[in-house]
N, CA, C and O atoms as a GROMACS GRO file, in nm:
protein
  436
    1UNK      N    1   0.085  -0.119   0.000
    1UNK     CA    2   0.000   0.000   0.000
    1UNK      C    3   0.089   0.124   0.000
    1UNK      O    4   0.189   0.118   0.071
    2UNK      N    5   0.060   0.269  -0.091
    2UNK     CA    6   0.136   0.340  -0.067
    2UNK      C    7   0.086   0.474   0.013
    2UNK      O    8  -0.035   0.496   0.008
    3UNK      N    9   0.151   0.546   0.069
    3UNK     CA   10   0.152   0.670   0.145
    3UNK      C   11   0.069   0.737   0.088
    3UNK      O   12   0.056   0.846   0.145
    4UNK      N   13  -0.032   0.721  -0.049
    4UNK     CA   14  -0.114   0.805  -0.075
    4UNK      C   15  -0.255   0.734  -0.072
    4UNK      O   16  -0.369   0.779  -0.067
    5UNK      N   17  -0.224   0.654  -0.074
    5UNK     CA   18  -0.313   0.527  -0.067
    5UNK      C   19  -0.402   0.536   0.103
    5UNK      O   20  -0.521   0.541   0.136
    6UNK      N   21  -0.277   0.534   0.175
    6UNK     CA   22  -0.299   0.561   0.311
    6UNK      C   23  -0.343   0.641   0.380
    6UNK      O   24  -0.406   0.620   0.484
    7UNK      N   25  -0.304   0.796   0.310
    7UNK     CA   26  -0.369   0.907   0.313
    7UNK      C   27  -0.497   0.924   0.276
    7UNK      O   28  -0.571   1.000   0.339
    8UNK      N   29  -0.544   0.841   0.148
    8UNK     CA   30  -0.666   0.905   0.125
    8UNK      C   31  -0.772   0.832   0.225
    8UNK      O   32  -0.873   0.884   0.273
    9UNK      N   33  -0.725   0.704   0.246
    9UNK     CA   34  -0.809   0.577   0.337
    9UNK      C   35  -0.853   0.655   0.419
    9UNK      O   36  -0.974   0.649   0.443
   10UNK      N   37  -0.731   0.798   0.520
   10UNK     CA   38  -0.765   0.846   0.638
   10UNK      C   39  -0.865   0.957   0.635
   10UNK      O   40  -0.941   0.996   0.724
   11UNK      N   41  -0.844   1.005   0.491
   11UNK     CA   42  -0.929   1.125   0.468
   11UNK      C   43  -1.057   1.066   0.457
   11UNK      O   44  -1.146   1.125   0.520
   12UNK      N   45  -1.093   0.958   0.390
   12UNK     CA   46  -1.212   0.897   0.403
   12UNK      C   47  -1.294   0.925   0.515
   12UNK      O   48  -1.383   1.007   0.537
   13UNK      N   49  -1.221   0.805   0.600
   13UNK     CA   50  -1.257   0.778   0.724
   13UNK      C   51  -1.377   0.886   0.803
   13UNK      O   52  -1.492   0.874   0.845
   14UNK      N   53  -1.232   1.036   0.790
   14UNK     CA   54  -1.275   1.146   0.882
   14UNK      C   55  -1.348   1.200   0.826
   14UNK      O   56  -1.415   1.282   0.888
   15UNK      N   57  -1.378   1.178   0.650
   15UNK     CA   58  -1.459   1.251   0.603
   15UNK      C   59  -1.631   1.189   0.642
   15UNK      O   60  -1.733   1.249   0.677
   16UNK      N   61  -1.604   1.052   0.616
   16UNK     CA   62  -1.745   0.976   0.664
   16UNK      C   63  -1.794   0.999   0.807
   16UNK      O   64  -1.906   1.038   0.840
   17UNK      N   65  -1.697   0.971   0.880
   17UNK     CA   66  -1.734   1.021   1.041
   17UNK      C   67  -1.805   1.188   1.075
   17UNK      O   68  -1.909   1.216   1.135
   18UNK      N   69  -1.691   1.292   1.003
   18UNK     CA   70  -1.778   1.421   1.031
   18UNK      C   71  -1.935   1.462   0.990
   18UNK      O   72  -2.011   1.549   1.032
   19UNK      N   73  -1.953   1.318   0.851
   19UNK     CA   74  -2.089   1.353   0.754
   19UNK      C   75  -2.202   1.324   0.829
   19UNK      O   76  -2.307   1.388   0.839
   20UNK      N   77  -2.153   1.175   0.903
   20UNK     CA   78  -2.238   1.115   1.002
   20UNK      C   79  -2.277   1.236   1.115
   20UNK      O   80  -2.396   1.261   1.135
   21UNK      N   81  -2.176   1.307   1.183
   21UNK     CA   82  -2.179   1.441   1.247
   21UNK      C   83  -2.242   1.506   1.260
   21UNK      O   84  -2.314   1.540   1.354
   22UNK      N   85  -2.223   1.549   1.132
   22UNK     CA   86  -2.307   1.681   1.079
   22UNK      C   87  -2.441   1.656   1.102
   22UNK      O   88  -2.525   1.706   1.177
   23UNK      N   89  -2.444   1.511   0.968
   23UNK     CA   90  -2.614   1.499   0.950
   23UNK      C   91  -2.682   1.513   1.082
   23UNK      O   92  -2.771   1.596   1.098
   24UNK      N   93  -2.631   1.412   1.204
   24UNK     CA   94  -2.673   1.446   1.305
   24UNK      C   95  -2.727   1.514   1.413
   24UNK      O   96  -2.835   1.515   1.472
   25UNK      N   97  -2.596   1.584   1.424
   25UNK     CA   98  -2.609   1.735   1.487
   25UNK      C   99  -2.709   1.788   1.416
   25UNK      O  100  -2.822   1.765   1.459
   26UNK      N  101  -2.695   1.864   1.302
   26UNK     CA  102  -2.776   1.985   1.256
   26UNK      C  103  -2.888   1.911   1.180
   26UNK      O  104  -2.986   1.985   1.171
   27UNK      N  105  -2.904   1.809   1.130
   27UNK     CA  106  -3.016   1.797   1.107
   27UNK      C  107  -3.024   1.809   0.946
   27UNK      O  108  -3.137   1.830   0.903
   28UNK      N  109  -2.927   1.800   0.856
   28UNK     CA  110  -2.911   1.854   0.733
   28UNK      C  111  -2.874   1.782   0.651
   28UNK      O  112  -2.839   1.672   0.695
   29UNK      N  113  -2.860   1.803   0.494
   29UNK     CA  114  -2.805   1.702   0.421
   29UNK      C  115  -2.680   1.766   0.421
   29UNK      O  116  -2.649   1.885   0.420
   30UNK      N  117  -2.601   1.641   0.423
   30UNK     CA  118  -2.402   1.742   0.449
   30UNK      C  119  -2.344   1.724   0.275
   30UNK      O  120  -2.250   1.645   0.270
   31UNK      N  121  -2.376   1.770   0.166
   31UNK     CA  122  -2.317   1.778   0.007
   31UNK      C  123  -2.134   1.762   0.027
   31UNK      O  124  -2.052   1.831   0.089
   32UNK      N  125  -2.120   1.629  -0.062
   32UNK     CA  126  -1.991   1.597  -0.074
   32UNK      C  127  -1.924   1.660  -0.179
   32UNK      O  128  -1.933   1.598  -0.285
   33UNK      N  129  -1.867   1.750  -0.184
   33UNK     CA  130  -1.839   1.875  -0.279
   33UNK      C  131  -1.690   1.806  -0.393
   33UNK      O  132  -1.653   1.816  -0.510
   34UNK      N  133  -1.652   1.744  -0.278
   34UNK     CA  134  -1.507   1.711  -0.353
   34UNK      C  135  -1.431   1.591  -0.241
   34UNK      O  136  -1.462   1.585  -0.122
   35UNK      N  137  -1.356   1.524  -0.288
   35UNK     CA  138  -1.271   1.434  -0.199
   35UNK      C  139  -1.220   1.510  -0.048
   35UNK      O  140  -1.115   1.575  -0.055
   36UNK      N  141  -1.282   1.503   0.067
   36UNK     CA  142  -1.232   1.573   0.183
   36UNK      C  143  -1.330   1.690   0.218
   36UNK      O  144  -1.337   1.739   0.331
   37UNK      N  145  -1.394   1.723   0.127
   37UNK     CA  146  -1.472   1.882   0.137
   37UNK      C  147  -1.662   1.835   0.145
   37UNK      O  148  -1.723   1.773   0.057
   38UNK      N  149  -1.711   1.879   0.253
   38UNK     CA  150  -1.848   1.882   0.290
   38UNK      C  151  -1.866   2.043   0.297
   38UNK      O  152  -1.792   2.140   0.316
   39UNK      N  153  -2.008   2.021   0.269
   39UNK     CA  154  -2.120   2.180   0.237
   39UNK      C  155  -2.202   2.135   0.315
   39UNK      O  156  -2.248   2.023   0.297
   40UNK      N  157  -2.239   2.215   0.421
   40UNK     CA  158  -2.386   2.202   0.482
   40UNK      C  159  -2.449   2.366   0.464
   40UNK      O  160  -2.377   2.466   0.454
   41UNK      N  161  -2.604   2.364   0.462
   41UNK     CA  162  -2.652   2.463   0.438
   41UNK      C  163  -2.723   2.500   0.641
   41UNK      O  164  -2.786   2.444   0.731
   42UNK      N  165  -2.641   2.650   0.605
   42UNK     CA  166  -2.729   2.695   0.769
   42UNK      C  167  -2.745   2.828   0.717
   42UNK      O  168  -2.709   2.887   0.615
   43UNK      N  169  -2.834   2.865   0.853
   43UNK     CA  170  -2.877   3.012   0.854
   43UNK      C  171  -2.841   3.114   0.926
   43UNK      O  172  -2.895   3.128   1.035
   44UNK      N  173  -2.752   3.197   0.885
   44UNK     CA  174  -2.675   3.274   0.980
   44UNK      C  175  -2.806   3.366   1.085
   44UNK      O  176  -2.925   3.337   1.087
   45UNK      N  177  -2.743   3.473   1.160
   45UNK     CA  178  -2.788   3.532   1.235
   45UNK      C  179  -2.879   3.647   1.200
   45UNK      O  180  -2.944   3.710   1.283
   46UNK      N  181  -2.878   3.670   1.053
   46UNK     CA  182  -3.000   3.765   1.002
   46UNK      C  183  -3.076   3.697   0.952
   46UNK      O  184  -3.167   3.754   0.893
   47UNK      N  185  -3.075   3.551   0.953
   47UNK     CA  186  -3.179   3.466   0.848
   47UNK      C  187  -3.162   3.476   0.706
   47UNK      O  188  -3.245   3.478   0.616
   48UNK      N  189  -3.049   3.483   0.705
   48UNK     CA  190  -3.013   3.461   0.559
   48UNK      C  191  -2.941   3.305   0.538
   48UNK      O  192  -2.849   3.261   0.608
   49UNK      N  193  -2.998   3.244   0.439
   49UNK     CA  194  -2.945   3.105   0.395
   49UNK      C  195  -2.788   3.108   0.365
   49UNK      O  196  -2.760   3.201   0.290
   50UNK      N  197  -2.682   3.032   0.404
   50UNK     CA  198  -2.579   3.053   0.411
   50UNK      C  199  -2.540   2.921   0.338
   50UNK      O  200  -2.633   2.854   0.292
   51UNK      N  201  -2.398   2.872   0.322
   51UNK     CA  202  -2.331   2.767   0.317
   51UNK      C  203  -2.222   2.748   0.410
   51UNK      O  204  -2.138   2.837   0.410
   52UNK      N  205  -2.204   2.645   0.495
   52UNK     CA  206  -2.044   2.633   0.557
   52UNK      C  207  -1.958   2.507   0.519
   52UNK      O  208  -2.002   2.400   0.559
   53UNK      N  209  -1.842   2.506   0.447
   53UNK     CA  210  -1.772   2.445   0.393
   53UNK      C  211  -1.641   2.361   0.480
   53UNK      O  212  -1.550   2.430   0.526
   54UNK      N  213  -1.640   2.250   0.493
   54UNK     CA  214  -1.544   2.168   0.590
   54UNK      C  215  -1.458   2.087   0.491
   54UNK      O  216  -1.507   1.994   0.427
   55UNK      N  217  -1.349   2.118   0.482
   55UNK     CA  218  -1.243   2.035   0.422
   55UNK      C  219  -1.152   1.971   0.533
   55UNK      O  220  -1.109   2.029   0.633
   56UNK      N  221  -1.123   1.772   0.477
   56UNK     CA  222  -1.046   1.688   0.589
   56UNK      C  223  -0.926   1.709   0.493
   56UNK      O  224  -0.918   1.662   0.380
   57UNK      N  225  -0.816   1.800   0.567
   57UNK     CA  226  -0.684   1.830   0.505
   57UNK      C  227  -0.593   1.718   0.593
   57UNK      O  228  -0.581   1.732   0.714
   58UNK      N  229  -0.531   1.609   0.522
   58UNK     CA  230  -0.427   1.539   0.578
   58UNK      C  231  -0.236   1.599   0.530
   58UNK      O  232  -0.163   1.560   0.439
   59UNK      N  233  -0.215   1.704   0.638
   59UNK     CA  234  -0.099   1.734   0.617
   59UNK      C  235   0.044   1.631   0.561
   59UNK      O  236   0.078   1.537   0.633
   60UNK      N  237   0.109   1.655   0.450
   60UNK     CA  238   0.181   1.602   0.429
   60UNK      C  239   0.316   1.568   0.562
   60UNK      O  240   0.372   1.469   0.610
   61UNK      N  241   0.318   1.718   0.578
   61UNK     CA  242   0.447   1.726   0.691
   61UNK      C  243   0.419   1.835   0.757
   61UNK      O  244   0.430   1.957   0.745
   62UNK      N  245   0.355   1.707   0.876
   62UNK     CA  246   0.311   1.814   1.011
   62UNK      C  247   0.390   1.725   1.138
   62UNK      O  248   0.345   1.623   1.190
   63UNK      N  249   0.532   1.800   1.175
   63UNK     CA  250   0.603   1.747   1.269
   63UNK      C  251   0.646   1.879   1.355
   63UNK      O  252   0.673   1.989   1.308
   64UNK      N  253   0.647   1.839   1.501
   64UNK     CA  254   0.665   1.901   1.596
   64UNK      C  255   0.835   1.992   1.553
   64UNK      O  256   0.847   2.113   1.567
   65UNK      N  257   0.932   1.913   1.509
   65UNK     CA  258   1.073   1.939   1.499
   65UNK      C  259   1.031   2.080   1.394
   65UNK      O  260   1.108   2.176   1.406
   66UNK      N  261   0.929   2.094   1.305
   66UNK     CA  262   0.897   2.184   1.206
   66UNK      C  263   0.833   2.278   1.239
   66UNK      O  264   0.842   2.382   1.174
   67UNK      N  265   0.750   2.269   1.351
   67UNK     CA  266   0.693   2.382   1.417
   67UNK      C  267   0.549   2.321   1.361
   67UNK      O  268   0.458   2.336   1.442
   68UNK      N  269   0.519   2.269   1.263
   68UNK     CA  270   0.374   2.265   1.173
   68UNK      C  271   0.318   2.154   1.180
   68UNK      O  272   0.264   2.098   1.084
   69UNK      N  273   0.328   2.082   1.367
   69UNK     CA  274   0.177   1.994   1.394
   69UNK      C  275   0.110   2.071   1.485
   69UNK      O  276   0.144   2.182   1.525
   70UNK      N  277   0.010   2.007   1.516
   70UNK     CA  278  -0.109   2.100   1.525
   70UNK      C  279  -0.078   2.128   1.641
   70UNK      O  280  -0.134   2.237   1.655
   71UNK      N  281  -0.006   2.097   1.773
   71UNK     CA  282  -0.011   2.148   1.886
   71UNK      C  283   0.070   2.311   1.875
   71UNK      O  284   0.032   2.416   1.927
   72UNK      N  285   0.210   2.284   1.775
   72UNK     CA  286   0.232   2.388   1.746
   72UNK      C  287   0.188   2.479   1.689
   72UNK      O  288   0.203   2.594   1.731
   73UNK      N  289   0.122   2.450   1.580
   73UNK     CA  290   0.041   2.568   1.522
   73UNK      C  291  -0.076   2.619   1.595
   73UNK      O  292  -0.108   2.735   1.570
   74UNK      N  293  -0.146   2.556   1.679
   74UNK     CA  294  -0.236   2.613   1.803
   74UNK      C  295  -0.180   2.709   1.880
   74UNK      O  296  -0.231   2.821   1.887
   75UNK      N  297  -0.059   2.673   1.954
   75UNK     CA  298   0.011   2.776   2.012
   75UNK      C  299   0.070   2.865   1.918
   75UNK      O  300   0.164   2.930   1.966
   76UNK      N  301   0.046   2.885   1.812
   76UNK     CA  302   0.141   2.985   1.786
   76UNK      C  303  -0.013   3.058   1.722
   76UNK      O  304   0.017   3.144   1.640
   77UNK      N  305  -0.126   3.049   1.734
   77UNK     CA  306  -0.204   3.100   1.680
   77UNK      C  307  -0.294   3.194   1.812
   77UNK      O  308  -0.354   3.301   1.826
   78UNK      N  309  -0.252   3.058   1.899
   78UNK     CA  310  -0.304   3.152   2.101
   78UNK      C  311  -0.257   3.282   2.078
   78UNK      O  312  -0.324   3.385   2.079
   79UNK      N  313  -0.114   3.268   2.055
   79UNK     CA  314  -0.036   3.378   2.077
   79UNK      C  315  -0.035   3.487   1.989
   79UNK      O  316   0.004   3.599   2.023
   80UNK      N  317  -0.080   3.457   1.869
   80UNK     CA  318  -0.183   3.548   1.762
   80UNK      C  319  -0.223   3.658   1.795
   80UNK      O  320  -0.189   3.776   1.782
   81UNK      N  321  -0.361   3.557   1.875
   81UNK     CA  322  -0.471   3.613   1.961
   81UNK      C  323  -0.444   3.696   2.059
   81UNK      O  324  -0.497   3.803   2.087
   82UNK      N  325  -0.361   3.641   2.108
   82UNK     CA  326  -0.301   3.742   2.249
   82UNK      C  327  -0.277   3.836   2.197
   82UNK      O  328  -0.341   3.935   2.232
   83UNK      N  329  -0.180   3.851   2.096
   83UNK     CA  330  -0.120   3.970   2.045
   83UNK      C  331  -0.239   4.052   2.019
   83UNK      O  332  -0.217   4.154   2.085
   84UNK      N  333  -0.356   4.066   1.959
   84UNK     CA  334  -0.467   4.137   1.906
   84UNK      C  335  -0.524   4.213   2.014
   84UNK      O  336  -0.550   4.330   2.039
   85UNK      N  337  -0.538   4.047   2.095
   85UNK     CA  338  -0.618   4.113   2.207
   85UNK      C  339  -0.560   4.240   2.277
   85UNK      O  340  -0.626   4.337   2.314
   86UNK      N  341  -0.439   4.223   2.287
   86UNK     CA  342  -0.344   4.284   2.385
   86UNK      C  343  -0.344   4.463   2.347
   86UNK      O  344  -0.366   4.570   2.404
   87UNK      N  345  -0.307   4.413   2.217
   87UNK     CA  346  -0.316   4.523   2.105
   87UNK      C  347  -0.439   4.665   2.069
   87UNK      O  348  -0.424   4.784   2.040
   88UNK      N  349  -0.564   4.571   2.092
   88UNK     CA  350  -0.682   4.617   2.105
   88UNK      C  351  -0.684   4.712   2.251
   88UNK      O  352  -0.706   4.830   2.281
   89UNK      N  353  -0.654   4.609   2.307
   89UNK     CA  354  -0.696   4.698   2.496
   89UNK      C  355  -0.588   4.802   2.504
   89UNK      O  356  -0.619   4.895   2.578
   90UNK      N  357  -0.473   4.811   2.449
   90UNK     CA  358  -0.400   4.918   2.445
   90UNK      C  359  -0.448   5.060   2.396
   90UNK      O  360  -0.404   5.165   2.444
   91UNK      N  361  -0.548   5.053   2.292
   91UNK     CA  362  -0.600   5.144   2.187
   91UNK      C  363  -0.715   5.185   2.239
   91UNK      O  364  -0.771   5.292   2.214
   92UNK      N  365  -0.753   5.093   2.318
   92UNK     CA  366  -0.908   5.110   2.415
   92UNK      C  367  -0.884   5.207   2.487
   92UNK      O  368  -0.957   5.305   2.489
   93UNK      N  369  -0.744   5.191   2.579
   93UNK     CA  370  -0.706   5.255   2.727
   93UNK      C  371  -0.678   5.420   2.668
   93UNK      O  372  -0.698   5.525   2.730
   94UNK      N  373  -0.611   5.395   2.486
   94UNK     CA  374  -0.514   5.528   2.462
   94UNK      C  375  -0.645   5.630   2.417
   94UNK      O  376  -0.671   5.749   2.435
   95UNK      N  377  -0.692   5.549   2.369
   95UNK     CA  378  -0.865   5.674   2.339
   95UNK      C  379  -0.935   5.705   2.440
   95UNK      O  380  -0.992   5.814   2.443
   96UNK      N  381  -0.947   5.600   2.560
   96UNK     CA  382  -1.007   5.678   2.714
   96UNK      C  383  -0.937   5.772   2.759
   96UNK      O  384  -0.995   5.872   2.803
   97UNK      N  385  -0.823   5.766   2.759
   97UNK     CA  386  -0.684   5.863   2.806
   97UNK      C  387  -0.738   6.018   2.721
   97UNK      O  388  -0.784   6.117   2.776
   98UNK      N  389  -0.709   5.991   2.540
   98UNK     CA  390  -0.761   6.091   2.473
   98UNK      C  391  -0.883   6.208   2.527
   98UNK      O  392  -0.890   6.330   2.542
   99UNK      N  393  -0.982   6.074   2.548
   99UNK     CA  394  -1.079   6.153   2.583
   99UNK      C  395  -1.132   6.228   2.704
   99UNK      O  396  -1.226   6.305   2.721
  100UNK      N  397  -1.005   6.159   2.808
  100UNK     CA  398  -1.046   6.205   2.931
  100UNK      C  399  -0.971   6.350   2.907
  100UNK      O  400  -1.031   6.454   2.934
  101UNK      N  401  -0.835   6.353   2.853
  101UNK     CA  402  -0.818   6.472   2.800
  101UNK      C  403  -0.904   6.596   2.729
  101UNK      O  404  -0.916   6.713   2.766
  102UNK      N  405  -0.945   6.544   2.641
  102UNK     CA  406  -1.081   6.661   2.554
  102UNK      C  407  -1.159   6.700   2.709
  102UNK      O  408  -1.177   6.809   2.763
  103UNK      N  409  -1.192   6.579   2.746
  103UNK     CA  410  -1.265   6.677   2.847
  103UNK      C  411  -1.281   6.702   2.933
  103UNK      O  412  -1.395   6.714   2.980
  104UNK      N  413  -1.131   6.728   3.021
  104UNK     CA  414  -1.065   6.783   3.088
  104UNK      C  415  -1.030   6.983   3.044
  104UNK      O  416  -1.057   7.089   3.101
  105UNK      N  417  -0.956   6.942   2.906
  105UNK     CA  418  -1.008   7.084   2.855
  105UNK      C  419  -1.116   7.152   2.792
  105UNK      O  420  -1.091   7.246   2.717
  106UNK      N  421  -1.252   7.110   2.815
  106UNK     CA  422  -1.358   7.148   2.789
  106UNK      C  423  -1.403   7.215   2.933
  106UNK      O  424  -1.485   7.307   2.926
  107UNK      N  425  -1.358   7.178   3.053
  107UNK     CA  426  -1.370   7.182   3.158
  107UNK      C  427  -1.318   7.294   3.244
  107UNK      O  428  -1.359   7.346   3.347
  108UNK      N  429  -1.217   7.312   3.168
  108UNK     CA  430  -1.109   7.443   3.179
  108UNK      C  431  -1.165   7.534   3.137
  108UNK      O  432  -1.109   7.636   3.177
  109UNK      N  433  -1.259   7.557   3.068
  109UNK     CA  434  -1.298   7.704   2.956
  109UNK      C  435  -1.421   7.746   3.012
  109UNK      O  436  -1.480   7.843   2.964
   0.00000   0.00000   0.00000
């Protein structure tokens, strides 16, 4: 058997298991779009008919020594987040600051 052979067996697998999933969970028909890739139809938050698209990606080379298995790429995506977040509340604090300024000198006059 070869390594692609093996690969696709796995993509199968996860692809049949999530369909079973889906159908389940939501209640829907899950459209097999392509080898690995499911479509289910939902309805977002204005009631508009949507599509959400799930592809089973089997990484060629996802090793820890590379940085690019998934525990690593999780953490390095936390830390993403952190950064934004962090980033955000900085800009939050510097426009309260701003504004406590404006009207501080509104206060003066």
């Amino acid at each position: 058997m070869t390594q692609k052979n093996i690969t696709d067996q796995l993509r199968a697998r996860f692809t049949a298991d999530f369909t079973e999933f889906l159908a389940q969970k939501y209640d829907v028909d899950v459209c097999r779009t392509a080898a690995g890739t499911l479509m289910i139809p939902a309805v977002d938050d204005a009631g508009e008919d949507r599509w959400v698209k799930i592809s089973v990606i089997i990484p060629k080379d996802a090793s820890e020594e590379n940085g690019t298995d998934g525990y690593s790429l999780a953490q390095e995506y936390d830390l993403k987040l952190q950064a934004a977040a962090d980033r955000k509340e900085r800009r939050e604090k510097e426009a309260a600051a701003r504004a406590a300024k404006r009207a501080a000198k509104l206060d003066k006059k």
